[in-house]
C-alpha positions as CSV (number, residue, x, y, z in Angstrom):
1,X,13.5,-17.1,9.7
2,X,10.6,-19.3,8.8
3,X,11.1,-22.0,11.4
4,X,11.1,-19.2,13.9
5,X,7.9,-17.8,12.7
6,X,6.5,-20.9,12.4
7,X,7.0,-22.2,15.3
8,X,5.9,-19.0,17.2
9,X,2.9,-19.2,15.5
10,X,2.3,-22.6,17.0
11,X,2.9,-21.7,20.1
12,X,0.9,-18.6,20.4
13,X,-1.7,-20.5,18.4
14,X,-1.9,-22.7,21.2
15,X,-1.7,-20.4,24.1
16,X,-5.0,-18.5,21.8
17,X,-7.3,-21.4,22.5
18,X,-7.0,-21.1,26.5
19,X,-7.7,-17.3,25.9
20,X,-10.5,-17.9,23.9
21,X,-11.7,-20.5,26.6
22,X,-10.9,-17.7,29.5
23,X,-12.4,-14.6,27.6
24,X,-13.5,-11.9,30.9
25,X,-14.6,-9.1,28.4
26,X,-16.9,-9.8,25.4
27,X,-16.3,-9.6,21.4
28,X,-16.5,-5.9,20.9
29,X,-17.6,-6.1,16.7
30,X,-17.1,-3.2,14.7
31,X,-18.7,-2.1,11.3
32,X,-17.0,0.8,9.3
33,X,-16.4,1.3,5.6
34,X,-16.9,4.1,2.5
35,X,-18.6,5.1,-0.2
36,X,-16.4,7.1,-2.7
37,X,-18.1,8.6,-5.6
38,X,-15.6,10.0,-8.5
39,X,-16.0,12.0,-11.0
40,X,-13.0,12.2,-13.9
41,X,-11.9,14.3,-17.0
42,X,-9.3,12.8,-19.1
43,X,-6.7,12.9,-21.0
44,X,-3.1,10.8,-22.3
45,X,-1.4,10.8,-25.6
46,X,-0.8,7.0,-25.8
47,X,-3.8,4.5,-25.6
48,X,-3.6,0.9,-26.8
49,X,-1.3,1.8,-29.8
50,X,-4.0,5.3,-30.2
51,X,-3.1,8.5,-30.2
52,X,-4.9,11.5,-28.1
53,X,-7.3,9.7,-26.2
54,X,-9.5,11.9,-24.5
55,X,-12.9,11.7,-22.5
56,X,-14.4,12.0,-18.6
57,X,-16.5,9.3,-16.7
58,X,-17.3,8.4,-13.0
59,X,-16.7,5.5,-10.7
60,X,-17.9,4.3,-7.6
61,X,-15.7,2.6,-5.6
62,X,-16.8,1.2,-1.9
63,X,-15.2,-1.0,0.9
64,X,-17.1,-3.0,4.0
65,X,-14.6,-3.1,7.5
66,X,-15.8,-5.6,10.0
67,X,-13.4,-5.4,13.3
68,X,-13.8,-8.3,16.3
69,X,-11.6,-7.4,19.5
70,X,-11.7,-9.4,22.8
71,X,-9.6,-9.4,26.1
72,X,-8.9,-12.8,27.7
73,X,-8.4,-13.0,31.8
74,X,-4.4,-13.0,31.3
75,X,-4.3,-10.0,29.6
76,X,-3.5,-10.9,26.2
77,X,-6.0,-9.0,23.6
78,X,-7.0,-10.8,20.3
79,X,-9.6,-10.3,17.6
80,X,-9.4,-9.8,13.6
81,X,-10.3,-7.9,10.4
82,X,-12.5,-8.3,7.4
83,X,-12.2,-5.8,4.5
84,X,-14.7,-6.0,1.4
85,X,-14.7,-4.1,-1.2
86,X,-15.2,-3.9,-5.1
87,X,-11.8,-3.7,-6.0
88,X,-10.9,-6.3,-8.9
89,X,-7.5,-5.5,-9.0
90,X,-5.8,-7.0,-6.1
91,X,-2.5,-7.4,-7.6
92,X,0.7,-5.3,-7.8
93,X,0.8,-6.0,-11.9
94,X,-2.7,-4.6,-12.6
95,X,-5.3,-1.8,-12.2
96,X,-8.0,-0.6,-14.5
97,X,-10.6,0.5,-12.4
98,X,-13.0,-0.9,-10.2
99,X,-16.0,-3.3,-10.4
100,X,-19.3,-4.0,-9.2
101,X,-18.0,-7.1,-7.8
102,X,-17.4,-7.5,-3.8
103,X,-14.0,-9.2,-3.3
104,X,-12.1,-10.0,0.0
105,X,-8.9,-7.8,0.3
106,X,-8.3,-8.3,3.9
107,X,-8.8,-10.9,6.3
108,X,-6.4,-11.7,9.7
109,X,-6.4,-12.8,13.0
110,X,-4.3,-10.9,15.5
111,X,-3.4,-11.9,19.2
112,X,-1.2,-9.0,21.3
113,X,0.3,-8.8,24.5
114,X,3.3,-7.5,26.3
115,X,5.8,-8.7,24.1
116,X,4.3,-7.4,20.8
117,X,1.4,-8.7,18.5
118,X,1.2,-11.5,15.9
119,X,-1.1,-11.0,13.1
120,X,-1.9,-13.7,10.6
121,X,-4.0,-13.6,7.4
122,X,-4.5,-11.6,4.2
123,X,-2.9,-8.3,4.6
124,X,0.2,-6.3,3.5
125,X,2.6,-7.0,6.3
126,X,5.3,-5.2,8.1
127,X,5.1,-2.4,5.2
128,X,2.3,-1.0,6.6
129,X,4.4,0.9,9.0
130,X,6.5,2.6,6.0
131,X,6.0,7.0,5.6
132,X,5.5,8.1,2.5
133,X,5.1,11.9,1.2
134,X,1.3,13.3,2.4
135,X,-1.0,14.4,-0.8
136,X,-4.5,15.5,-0.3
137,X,-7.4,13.2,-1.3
138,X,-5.6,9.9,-2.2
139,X,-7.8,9.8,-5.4
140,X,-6.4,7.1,-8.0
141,X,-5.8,8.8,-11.0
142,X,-4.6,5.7,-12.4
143,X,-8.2,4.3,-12.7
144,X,-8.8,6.8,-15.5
145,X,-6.1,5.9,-17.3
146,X,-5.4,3.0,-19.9
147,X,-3.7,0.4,-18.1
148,X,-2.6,-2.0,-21.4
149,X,-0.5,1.3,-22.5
150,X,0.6,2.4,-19.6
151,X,3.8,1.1,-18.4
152,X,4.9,3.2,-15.6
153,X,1.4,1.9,-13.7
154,X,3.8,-0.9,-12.0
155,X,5.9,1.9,-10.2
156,X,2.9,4.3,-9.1
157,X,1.6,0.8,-7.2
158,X,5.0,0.1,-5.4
159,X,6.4,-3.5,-5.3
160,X,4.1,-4.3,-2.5
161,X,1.6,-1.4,-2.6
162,X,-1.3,-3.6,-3.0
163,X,-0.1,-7.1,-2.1
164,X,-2.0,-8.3,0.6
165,X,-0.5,-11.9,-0.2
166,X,-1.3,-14.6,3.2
167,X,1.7,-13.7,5.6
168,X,2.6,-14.0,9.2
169,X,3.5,-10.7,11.2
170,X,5.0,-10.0,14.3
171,X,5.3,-6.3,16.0
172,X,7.3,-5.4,19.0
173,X,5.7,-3.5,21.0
174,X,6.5,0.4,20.8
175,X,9.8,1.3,22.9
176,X,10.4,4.9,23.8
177,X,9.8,7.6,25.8
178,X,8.2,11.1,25.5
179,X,10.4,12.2,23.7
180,X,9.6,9.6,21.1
181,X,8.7,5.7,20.4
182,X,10.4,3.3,17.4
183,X,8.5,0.3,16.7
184,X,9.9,-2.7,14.3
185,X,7.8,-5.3,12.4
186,X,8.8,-8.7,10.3
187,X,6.9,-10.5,8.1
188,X,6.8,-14.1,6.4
189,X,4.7,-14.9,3.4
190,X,5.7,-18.4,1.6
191,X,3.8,-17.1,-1.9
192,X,3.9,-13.3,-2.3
193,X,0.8,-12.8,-3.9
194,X,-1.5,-15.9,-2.8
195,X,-4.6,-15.0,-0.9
196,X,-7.3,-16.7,1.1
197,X,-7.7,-20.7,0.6
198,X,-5.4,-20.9,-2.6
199,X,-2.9,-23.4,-1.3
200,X,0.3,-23.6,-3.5
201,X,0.4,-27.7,-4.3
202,X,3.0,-27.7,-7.5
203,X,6.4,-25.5,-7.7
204,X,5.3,-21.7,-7.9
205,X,6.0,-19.6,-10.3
206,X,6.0,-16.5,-8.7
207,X,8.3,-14.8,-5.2
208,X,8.5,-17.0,-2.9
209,X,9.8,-17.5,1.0
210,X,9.2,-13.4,0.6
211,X,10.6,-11.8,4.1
212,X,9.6,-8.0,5.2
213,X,11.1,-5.9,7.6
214,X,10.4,-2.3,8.5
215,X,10.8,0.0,11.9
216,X,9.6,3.2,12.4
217,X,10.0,6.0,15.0
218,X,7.5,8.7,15.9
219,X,8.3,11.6,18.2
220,X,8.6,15.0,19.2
221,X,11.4,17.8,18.7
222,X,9.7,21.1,20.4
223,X,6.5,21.5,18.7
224,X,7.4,19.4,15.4
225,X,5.8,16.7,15.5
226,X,8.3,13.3,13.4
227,X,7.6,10.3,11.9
228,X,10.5,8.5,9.9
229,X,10.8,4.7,8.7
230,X,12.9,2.2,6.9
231,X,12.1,-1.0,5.2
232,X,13.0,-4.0,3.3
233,X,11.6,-6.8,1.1
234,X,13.5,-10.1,0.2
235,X,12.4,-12.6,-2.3
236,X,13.7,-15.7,-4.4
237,X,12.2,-17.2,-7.4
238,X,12.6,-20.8,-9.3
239,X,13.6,-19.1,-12.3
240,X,16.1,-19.4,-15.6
241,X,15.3,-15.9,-16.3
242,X,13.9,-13.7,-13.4
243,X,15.8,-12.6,-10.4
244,X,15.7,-12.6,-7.1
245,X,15.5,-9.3,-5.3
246,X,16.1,-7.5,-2.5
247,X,14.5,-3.7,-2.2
248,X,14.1,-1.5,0.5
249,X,12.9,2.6,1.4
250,X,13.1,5.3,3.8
251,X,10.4,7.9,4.2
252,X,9.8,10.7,7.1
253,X,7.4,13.6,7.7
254,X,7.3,16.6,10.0
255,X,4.4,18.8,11.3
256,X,3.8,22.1,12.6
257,X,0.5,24.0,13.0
258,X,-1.3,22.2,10.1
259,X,1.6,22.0,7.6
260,X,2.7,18.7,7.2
261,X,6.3,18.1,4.8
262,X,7.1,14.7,3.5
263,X,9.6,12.7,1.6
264,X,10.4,9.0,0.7
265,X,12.3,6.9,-1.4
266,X,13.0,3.3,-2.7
267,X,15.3,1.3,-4.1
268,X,13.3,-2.0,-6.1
269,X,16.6,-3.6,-6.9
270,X,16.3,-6.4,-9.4
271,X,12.1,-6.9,-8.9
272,X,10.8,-8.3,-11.7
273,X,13.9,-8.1,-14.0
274,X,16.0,-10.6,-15.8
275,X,20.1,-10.3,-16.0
276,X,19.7,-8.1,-19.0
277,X,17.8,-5.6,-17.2
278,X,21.0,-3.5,-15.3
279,X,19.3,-0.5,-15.3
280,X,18.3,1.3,-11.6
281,X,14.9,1.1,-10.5
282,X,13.8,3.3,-8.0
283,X,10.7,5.7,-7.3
284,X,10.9,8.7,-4.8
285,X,7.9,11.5,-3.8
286,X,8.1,14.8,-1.5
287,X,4.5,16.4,-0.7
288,X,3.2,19.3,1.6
289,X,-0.2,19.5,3.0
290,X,-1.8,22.2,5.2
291,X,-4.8,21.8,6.9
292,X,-7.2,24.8,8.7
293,X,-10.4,24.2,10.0
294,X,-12.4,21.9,7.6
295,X,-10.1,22.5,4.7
296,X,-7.4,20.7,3.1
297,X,-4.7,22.0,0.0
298,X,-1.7,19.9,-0.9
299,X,0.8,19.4,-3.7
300,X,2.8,16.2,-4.1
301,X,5.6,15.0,-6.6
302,X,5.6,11.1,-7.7
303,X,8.8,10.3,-9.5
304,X,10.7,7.1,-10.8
305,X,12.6,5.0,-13.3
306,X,12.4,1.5,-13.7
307,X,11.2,-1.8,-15.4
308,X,7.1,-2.5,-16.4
309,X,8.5,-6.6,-16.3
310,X,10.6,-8.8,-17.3
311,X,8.0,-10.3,-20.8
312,X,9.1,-10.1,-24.0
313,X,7.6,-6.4,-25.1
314,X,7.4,-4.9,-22.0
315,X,9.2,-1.5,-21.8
316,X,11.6,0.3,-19.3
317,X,10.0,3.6,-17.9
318,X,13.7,6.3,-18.7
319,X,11.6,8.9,-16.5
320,X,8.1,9.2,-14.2
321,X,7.4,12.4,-13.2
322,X,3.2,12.9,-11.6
323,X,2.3,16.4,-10.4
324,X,-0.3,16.3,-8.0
325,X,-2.3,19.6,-6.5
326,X,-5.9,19.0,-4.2
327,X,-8.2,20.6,-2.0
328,X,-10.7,18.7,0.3
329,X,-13.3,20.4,2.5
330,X,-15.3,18.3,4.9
331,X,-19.0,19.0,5.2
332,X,-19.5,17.3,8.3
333,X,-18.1,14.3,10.0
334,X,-17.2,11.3,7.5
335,X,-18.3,13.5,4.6
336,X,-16.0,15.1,2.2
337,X,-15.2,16.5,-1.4
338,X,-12.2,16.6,-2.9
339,X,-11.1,17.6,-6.1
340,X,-7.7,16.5,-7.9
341,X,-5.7,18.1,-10.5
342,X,-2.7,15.5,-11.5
343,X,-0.4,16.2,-14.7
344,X,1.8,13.0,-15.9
345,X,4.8,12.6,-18.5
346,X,6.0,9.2,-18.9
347,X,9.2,8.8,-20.9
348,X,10.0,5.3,-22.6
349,X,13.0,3.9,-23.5
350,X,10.5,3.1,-26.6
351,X,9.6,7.1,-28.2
352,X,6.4,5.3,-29.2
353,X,5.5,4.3,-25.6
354,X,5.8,8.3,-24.3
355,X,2.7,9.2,-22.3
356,X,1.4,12.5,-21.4
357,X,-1.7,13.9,-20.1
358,X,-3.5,15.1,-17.3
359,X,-6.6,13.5,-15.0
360,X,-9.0,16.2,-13.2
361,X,-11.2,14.6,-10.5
362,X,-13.6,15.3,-7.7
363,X,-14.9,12.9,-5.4
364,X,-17.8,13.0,-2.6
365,X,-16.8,10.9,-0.2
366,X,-18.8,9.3,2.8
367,X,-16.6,6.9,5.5
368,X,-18.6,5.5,8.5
């Protein structure tokens, strides 16, 4: 699988510099990006070995999109993607909250034709196509709550959910009719979590030669309209002790005159778990969100079980259960307020590493 990307990366690499040469249309460049402002009340039973920690702050949390799109005389379409923002977390193992700090969390090159698109750079990968269960707002709750005490934080974030690790990607293009369209994506990344110019020189010590698949299908039955995917992640490791791993999830949603119903699940096999670990892992979430006029309401259920890692001290998450209920209404275009209401009970296999609580947000939002 690697020679094959490889090698088609070469020879649409090459095939990009006659484009480039042969451009009829100009660069088109784009500027987008938000400004969320949040403001939280909280409260969890467990903090850093505390007991009934409870208090309310705000964050502000902001991203910078630069787009570049061309159109060379045989067709083919190319251009790429920059995404800053002060996110200091860019990990799947960590997230605390945000900074004042403006850190690249995106950056590819894409080139797209008949016969699909390749995309290369600093992005998720094929998993971008996976469905998930619709909520209403998005808001992280999790940046309100103690991360160095909260061991379920590594299945709210998904095995990939914010690894935007350097990877290759092809798409097909979409096949289908009116009826509907499936599209299928594969992804190489030789480090999973290695970004920008880190070059790995020695043996790594994290996933490696990590491959992602996914396809998704999107459609119409009557006046329903259906989205459904499935997807997989393979990875090996030079370890004694940690595993390799294969996971993979299914997720759909339907929608009919505003209501939109949604459901997915996955399966994180041996991620981040050494032979003694022979417990399941797996997370699963259903939501339903209704939209009229410039109002939003939702409610969505996060549940899971699993592993926080494979240290010495680290805990195994028996249950995860996250209630989540929101509203949004939108002011005017690119401006709205949300508010959040999530309740969380964690269950340890450790009683003292039980968490409970509840995070109460509302955010003004501005995207442009």
């Amino acid at each position: 699988m690697r020679k094959i990307l490889l090698a088609t990366t070469a020879l649409v690499g090459f095939a990009a510099a006659g484009a480039a040469q042969a451009a009829t249309t100009p660069l088109n460049v784009t500027v987008g990006g938000s400004i969320d402002f949040i403001a939280g009340a909280f409260h969890e039973s467990r903090i850093s070995g505390a007991t009934n920690s409870s208090s309310g702050d705000f964050e502000t949390v902001y991203s910078l999109a630069f787009g570049v799109t061309g159109k060379a005389a045989n067709g083919i379409e190319y251009g790429g993607n920059i995404v800053l923002d002060n996110d200091i977390n860019a990990s799947v193992a960590s997230l605390s909250g945000e900074s004042n700090n403006i850190y690249v969390t995106q950056a590819d090159v894409f080139m797209s034709g008949a016969y699909g698109k390749l995309r290369m750079g600093d992005f998720r990968g094929a998993t971008e196509l996976a469905v998930t269960a619709p909520s209403v707002g998005g808001i992280r709750y999790m940046d309100f709550l103690d991360s160095s005490s909260n061991f379920a934080k590594d299945l709210v974030l998904g095995i990939d959910g914010r690894n935007h690790g350097t990877n290759i990607t092809y798409y097909t293009p979409k096949v289908g009719n009116e009826l509907g369209k499936v599209q299928a994506a594969v992804t190489y990344a030789p480090n999973f979590s290695q970004y920008g110019s880190d070059v790995q020189l020695t043996m790594p010590t994290g996933f490696r030669n990590v491959i992602k698949g996914a396809v998704t299908y999107e459609g119409n039955i009557r006046s329903v309209a259906i989205k459904a995917s499935a997807d997989i992640i393979n990875g090996t490791i030079d370890s004694a002790t940690v595993r390799d791993f294969t996971a993979w999830g299914l997720g759909a949603q339907a929608a009919y005159k505003g209501f939109t119903l949604g459901a997915n699940f996955a399966d994180r096999g041996e991620f981040n778990t050494n032979a003694a670990m022979n417990k399941d892992q797996n997370t699963y979430g259903v939501g339903l969100k209704y939209e009229f006029c410039k109002y939003a309401v939702g409610f969505d259920y996060f549940g899971g079980t699993g592993y926080s890692g494979f240290l010495p001290g680290n805990d195994r998450v028996k249950s995860l259960d996250v209630y989540s209920f929101g509203g949004a209404y939108t002011w005017a275009p690119g401006l709205t307020t949300t508010a959040n209401a999530v309740f969380f009970d964690h269950d340890a296999a450790t009683a003292t590493n039980d968490n409970e609580g509840y995070v109460l947000l509302i955010s003004q939002k501005l995207a442009f």
